[in-house]
N, C-alpha and C positions, 0 to 999 in steps of 0.2 A: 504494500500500500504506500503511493509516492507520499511523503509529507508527514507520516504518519510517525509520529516518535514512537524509542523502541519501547519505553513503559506501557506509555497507551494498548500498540500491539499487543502486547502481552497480559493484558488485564483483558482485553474481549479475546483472546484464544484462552485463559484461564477461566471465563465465566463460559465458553460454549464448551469447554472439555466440562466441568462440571453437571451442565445442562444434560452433554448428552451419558454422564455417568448414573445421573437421575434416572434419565430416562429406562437407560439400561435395567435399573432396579426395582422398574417396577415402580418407583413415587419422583416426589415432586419435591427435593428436599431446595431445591435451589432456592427459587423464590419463597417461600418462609421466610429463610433466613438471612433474604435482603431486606423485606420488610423487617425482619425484627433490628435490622442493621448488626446484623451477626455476620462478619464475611466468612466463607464456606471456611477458609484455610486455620480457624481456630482450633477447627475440631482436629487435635494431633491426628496423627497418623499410628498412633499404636493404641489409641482406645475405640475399642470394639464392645456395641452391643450384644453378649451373647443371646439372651434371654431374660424373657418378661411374664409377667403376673399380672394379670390387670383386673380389680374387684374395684366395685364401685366408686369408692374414693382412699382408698390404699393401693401404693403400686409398688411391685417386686421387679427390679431389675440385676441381672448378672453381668458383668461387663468385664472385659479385659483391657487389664493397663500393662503395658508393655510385657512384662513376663509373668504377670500375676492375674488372677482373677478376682474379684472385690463384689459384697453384695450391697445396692443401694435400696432401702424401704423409705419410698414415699408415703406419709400419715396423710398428708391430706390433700385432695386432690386439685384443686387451685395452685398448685406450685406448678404443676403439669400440665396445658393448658390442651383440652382433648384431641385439635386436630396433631396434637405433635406425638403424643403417649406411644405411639407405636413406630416412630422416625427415629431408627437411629442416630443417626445426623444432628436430628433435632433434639432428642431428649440427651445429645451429651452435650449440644451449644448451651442449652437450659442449665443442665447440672453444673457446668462447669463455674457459674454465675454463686454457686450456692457455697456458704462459709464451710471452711476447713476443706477443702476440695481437694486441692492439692495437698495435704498433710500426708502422713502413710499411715494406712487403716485398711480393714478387714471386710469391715461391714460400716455404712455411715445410713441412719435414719436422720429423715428429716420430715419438720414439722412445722407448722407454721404459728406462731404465739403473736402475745399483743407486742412485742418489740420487732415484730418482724421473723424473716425463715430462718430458722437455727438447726445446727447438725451436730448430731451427738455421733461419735466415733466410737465403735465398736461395743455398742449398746447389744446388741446379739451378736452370739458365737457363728460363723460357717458351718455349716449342717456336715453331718459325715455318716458313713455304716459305722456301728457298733464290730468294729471286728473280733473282737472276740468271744464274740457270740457265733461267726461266723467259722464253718469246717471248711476250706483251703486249701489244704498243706501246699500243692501244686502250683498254687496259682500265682501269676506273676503281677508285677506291678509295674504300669505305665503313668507317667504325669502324661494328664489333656490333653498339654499343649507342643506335645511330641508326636502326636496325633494327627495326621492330613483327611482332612475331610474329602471323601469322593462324592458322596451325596447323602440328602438327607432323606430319608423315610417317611419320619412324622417328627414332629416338636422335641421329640428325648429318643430318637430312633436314627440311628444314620450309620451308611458306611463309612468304614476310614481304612488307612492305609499306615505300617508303620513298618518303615525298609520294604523288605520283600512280602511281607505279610499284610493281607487283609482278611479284617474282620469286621463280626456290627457292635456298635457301642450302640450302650442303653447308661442315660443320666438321671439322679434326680436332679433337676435345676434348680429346686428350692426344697425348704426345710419339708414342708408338708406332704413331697414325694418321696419321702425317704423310706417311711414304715412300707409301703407297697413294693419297693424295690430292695429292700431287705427283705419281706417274705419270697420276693420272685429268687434269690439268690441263694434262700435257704432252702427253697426247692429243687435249685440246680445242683444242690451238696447231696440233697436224700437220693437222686436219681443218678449222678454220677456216683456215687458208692454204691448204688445197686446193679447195676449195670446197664441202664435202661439207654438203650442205643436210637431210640426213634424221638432224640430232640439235637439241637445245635450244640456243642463240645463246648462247657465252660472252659474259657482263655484266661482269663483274668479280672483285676482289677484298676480302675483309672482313678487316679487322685490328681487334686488341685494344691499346687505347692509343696505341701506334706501331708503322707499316708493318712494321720488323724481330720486331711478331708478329703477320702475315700466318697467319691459322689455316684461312681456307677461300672460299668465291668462291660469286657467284653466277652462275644460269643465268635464261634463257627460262625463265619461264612458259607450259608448252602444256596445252590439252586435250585428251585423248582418250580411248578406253576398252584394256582388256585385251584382248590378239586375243584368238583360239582357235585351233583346225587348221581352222577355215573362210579363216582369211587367211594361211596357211599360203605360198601364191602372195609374196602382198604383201608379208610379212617374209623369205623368201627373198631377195627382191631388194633390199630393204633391207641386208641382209647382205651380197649380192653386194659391191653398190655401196660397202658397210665396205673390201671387201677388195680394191678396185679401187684404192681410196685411201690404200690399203696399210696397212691396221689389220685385225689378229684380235680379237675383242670381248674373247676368253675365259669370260665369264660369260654365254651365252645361255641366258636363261628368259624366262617370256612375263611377267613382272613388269619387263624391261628393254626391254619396249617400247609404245608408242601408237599405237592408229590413230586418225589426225586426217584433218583436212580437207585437208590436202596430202601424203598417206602415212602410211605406218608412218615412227614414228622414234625412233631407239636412245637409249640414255642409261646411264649406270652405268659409267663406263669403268675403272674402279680397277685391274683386273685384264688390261687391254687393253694389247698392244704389236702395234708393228712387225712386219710377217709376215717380215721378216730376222733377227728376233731370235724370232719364232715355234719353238714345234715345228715342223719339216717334216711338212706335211699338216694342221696345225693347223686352216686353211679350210676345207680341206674336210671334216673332219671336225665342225666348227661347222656347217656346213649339212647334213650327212648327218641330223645327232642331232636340227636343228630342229622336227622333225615329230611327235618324243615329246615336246618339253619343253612347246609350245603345245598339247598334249593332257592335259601336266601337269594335277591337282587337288589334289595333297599342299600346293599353297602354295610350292615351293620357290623360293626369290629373292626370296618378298612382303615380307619385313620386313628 
C-alpha cells in the first residue's frame, strides 16, 4: 500500500489475522473486545480456557497458565457479563481486570461486595482421586499437559497422543465430577483383576502438577462401530459376562458399546456397581431393557 506507514500496515493485517482467527473458531471474539477497548493482544498467549461450569449465577472455570493449571469460581454473576461467559478470549480479557490476578495461586474465587470485586486466593483446594482408596499397582502416571490432544469426544472424553502411544482420556474438570469418576475407576480395578476382557485396558493415571491432583486416567484405544438390534445376541453376552464378574453396568445404551474384532465391548462405567450393592434384579432387568435401547434412535447416551 503506497503511503501507507509501516505501523499503520501492520495494525489492519493484525486486526484481519485476528478477524479471521475468530472466524475460524466458530465466535466473534474480535469485536467485543474492541468495544470493550480491550485490544485482542492482552490476552497472553499461554493462558488457555480449558473448561467451564456454568449455573445460574456461579461460574467454574479451569484455565491454563503457562505450565500450570489454576481453578477460577465466579460467586456472582455480574462480574461475567452473559454474552462473554463462554468466550475464551473474553472471559480471560475480563478476569485479567480482577485483583490479585497475576499473584500465584491455585484456585482464586471471586465475588462481588459493597467495596467492589475482591478475590480470595486459594479459598478451595484443586479436586483430586483419593488414591488410596484406589487398587493400581500397574498403573502409570502422566501430567495433562504432556498430553496432545487428537480430538475431542464429548466435554471430559477425548483422544490424545503421548510419543508413540495413543489413548482416551476421561477428566473430572471440576470438584463435583470427581465421586462419578472414582466409582468408574474402581470399576476398572474389580474387572481388570478378574479378568474381564470385553472392556478398554486401564493405562493409567493423568494429574495436574502433582499426583495429589490426580483429575482423570486413561484407557485403550479401541475401534469399532455402534451395534444395533442386529447384534443384539452379541451385546447380551457381553452383559452377561458384566454380570458374571459381578458388575451391573447401570447405564446401558448402544453408545456404551463396540463391536470390534474381538466382541462387543462395554465402556462408561460411572454409574456401574457391584451387583451386592445393586438393586435386586438390577441384571436382569439390564438385559430385559437391552433390546429397546440398541433399537434406540433418539441418541440417548451419545454425548
Amino acid at each position: 500500500m503506497p503511503g501507507m506507514s509501516h505501523p499503520f500496515r501492520w495494525q489492519i493485517w493484525r486486526a484481519v489475522w485476528f478477524l479471521m482467527s475468530s472466524i475460524a473458531q466458530g465466535v466473534s471474539s474480535l469485536l467485543p473486545l474492541l468495544i470493550l477497548g480491550w485490544p485482542a493482544t492482552e490476552v497472553p498467549d499461554d493462558e488457555d480456557v480449558l473448561s467451564l461450569d456454568l449455573e445460574e449465577n456461579d461460574f467454574l472455570y479451569r484455565i491454563r497458565r503457562d505450565s500450570r493449571i489454576v481453578y477460577v469460581s465466579i460467586l456472582d454473576g455480574d462480574i461475567v457479563p452473559p454474552e462473554y461467559r463462554t468466550d475464551g478470549f473474553l472471559v480471560l480479557a475480563k478476569l485479567q481486570k480482577i485483583p490479585k490476578w497475576n499473584d500465584k495461586w491455585k484456585t482464586l474465587t471471586v465475588r462481588n461486595t459493597a467495596q467492589g470485586i475482591e478475590s480470595s486466593p486459594d479459598e478451595f483446594p484443586p479436586h483430586g482421586l483419593d488414591l488410596g482408596q484406589l487398587n493400581h499397582p500397574s498403573a502409570i502416571f502422566v501430567n495433562i499437559l504432556d498430553l496432545t490432544t487428537v480430538s475431542r469426544i464429548s466435554y471430559r472424553l477425548s483422544r490424545v497422543r503421548h510419543g508413540e502411544e495413543s489413548w482416551v482420556l476421561k477428566i473430572a474438570r471440576f470438584k463435583h465430577e470427581i465421586s462419578s469418576l472414582h466409582n468408574e475407576v474402581s470399576v476398572y480395578s474389580k474387572l481388570m483383576a478378574s479378568g474381564f476382557s470385553f472392556c478398554p485396558n486401564f493405562i493409567g493415571f493423568v494429574y495436574e502438577e502433582t499426583k495429589d491432583r490426580t483429575i482423570g486416567f486413561l484407557m485403550e484405544e479401541i475401534s469399532g462401530r455402534t451395534p444395533g438390534i442386529q447384534d443384539l445376541k452379541d451385546c447380551a453376552e457381553t452383559v452377561r459376562l458384566l454380570h458374571e464378574h459381578g458388575i451391573v453396568h447401570g447405564d446401558i445404551n448402544r453408545y456404551n458399546f463396540l463391536v470390534t474384532d474381538e466382541g462387543v465391548k462395554l465402556f462408561d462405567f460411572e454409574v456401574s456397581a457391584a451387583q451386592e450393592d445393586a438393586d435386586s434384579g438390577a441384571a436382569k432387568e439390564e438385559l430385559k431393557g437391552l433390546a429397546a435401547r440398541l433399537e434406540d434412535e433418539l441418541g440417548i447416551g451419545r454425548y
